[in-house]
Every structure is written in C-alpha cells, then in structure tokens.
Backbone as CSV, one residue per row, in Angstrom:
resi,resn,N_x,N_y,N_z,CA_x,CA_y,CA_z,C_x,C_y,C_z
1,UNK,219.091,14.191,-152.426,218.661,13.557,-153.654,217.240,13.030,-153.460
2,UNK,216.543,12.896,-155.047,215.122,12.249,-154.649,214.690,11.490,-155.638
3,UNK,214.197,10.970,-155.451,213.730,9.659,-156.741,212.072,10.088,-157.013
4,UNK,211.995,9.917,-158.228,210.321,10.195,-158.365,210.366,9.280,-159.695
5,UNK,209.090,7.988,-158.967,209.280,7.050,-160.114,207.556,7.015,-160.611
6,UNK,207.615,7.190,-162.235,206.385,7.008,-162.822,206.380,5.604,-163.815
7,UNK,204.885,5.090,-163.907,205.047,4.089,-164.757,203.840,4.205,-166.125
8,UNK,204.457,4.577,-167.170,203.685,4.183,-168.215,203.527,2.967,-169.192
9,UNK,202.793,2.518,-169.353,202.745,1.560,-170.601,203.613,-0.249,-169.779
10,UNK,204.640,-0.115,-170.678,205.153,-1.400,-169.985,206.967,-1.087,-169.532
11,UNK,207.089,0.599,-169.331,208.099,0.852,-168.580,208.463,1.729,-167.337
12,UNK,209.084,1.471,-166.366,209.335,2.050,-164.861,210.132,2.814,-164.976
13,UNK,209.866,3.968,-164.381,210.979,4.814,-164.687,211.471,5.966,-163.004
14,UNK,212.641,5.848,-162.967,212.853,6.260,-161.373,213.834,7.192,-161.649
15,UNK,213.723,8.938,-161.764,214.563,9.750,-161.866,215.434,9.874,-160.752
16,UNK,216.501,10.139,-160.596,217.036,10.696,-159.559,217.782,12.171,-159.879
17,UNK,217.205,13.527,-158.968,217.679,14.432,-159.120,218.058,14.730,-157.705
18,UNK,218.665,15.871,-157.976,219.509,16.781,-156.889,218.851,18.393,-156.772
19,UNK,219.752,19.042,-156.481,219.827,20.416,-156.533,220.584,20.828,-157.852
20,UNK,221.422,20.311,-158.453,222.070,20.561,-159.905,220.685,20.082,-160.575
21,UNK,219.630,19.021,-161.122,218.795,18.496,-161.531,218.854,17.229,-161.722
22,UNK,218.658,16.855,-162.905,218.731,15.482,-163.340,219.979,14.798,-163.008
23,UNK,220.211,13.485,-162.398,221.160,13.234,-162.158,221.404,12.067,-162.730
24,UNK,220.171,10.904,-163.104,220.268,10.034,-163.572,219.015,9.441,-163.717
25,UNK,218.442,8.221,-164.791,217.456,7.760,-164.822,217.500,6.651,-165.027
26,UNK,216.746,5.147,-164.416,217.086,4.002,-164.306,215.636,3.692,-164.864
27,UNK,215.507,2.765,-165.455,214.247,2.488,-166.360,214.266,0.736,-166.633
28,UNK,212.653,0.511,-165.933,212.457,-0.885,-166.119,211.426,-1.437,-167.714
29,UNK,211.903,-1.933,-168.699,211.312,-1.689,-169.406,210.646,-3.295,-169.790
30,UNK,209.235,-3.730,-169.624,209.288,-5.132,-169.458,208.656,-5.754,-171.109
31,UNK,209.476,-5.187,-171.548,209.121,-5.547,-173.278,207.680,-4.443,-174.279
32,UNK,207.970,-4.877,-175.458,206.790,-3.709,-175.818,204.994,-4.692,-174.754
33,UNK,205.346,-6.314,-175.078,203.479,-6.698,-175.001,203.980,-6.331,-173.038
34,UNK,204.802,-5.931,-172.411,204.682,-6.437,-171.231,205.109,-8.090,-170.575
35,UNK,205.643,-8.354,-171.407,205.185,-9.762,-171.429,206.631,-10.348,-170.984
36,UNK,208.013,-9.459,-171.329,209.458,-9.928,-171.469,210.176,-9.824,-172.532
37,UNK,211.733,-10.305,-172.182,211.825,-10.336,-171.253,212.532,-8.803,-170.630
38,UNK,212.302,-8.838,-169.512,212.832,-7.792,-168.473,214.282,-7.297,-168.448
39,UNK,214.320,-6.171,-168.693,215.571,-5.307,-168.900,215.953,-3.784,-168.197
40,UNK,216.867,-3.659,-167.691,217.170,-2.517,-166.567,217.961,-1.549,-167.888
41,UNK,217.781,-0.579,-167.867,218.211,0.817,-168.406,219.260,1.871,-167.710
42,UNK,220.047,2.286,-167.676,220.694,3.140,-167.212,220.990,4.610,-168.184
43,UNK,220.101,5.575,-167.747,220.166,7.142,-168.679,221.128,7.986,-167.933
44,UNK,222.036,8.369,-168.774,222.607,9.670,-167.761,222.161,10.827,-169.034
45,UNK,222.490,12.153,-167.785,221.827,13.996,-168.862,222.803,13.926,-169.883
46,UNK,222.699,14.252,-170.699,223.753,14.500,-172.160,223.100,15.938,-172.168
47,UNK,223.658,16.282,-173.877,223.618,17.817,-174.248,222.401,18.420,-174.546
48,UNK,221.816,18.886,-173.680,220.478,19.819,-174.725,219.636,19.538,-174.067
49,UNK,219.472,18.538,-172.789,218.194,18.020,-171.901,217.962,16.686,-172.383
50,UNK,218.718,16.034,-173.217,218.768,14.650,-173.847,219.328,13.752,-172.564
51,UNK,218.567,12.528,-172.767,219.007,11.418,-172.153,219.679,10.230,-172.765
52,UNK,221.027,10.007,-172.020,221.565,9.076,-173.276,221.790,7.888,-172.326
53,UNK,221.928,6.645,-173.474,221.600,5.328,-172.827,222.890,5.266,-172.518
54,UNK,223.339,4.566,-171.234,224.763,4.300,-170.841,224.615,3.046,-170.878
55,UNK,224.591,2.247,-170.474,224.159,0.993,-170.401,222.646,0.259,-169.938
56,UNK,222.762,-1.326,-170.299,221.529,-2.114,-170.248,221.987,-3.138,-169.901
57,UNK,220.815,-4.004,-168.742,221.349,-5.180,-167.770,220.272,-6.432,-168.080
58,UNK,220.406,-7.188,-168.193,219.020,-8.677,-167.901,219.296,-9.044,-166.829
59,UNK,218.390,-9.431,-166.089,218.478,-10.259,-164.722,219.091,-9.800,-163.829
60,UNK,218.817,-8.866,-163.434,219.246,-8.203,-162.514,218.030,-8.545,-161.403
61,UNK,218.267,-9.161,-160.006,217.139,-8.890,-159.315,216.628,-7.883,-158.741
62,UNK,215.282,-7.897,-158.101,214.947,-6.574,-157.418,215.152,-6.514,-156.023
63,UNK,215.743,-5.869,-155.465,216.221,-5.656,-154.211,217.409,-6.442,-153.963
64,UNK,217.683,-6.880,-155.170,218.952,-7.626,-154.315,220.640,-6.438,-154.776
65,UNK,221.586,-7.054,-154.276,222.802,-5.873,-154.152,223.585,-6.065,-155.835
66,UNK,222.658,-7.184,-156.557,223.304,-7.273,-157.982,222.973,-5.531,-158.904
67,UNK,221.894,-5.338,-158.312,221.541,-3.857,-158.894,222.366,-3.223,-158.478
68,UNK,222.540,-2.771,-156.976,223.025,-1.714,-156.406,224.975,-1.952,-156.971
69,UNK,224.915,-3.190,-157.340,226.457,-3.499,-157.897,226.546,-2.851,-159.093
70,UNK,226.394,-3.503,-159.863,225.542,-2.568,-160.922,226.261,-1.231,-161.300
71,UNK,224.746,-0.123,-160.679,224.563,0.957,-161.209,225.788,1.597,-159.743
72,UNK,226.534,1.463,-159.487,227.444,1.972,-158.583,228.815,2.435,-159.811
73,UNK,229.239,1.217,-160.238,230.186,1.517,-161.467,229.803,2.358,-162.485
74,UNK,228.437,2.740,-162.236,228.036,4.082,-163.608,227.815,5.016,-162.586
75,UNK,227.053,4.998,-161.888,226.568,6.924,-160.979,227.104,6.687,-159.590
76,UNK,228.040,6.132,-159.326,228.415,5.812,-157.979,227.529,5.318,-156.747
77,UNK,228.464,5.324,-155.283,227.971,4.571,-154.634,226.729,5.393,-153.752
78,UNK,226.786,6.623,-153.869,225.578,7.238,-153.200,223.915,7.126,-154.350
79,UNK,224.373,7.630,-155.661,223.153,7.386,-156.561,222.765,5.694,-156.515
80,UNK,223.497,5.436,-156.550,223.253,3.846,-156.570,222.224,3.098,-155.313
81,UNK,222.652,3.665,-154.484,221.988,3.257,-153.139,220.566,4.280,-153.022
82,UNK,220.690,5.109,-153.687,218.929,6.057,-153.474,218.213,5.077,-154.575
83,UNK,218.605,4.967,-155.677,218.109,4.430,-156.807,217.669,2.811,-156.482
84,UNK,218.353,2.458,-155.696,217.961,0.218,-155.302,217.162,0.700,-154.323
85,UNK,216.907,1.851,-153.377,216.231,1.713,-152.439,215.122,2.195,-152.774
86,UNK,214.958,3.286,-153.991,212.989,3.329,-154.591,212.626,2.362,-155.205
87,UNK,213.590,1.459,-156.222,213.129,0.439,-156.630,213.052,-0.704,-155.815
88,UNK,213.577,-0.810,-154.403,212.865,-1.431,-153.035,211.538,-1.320,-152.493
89,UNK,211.325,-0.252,-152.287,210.313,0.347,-152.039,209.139,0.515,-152.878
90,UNK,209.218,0.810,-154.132,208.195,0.666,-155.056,208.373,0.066,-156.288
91,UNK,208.662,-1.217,-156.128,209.571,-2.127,-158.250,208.353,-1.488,-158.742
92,UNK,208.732,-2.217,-159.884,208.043,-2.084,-161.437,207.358,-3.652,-161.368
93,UNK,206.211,-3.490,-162.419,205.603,-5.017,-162.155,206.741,-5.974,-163.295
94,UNK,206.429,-7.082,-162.787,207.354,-7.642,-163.365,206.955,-7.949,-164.835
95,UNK,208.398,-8.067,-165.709,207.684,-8.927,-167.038,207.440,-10.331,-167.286
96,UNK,206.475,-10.774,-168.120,206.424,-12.330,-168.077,205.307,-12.552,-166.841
C-alpha cells in the first residue's frame, strides 16, 4: 500500500492505494477561510470512480491512536495504520 498526500487550498488529502487502486481517502479539511474548525473526512471508491463520504470526525488528534481508532472501524486495521502514519509523517496545517 501507499499513501500520496496532496494539499490544495484549505484541504489535506492522503490517498491510500494498492495494487486493486484506490483504496481509500482521508481528507483534512480546515474550513473554507482556513481558519476552522478542523474536520477529518473519510472517502471510500463507490460506482463509476466516485468517492463517497463514509464518515466525518472533529477533534481527532494528529498522531495520536484516536485517529488510528477511528478509521480502523471503517478500512480496517492495516489501512488505518498506513493512513495515521502519513498523516504522522506529513499532517496538514492546522485550522485556526
């Protein structure tokens, strides 16, 4: 698996694919001004190359195991752990 995270505007965005492709997309989105407040995204692939929203978190910290708690109950415990560890490695700036 591999994470490739881009950031436009005032949202983070950290794909995780495979060898099947898209596997999931976790998205930091820190309001339209940037400003707040801060909200975690969870996309899984739907029909047609569409991304559909599965769920949305507040306060979730960064690096801590409340994420990796989290997104484990939606893409399990292996996506979960690639996904807390790019957003370890490279967060999103914060909002606010």
């Amino acid at each position: 698996m591999t994470v490739q995270r881009t950031h436009v505007a005032h949202q983070t965005r950290y794909e995780l694919r495979d060898h099947r492709g898209l596997r999931s997309v976790l998205a930091f989105d820190a309001g339209e001004t940037g400003m707040g407040p801060g909200m975690w995204k969870i996309l899984l692939p739907g029909p047609g190359g569409t991304e559909d929203l599965y769920g949305t978190k507040h306060s979730v910290g960064l690096g801590s195991s409340d994420l990796t708690n989290w997104l484990t109950r939606i893409v399990g415990r292996d996506a979960a752990g690639e996904l807390a560890a790019a957003v370890g490695e490279d967060p999103p700036p914060e909002a606010g």
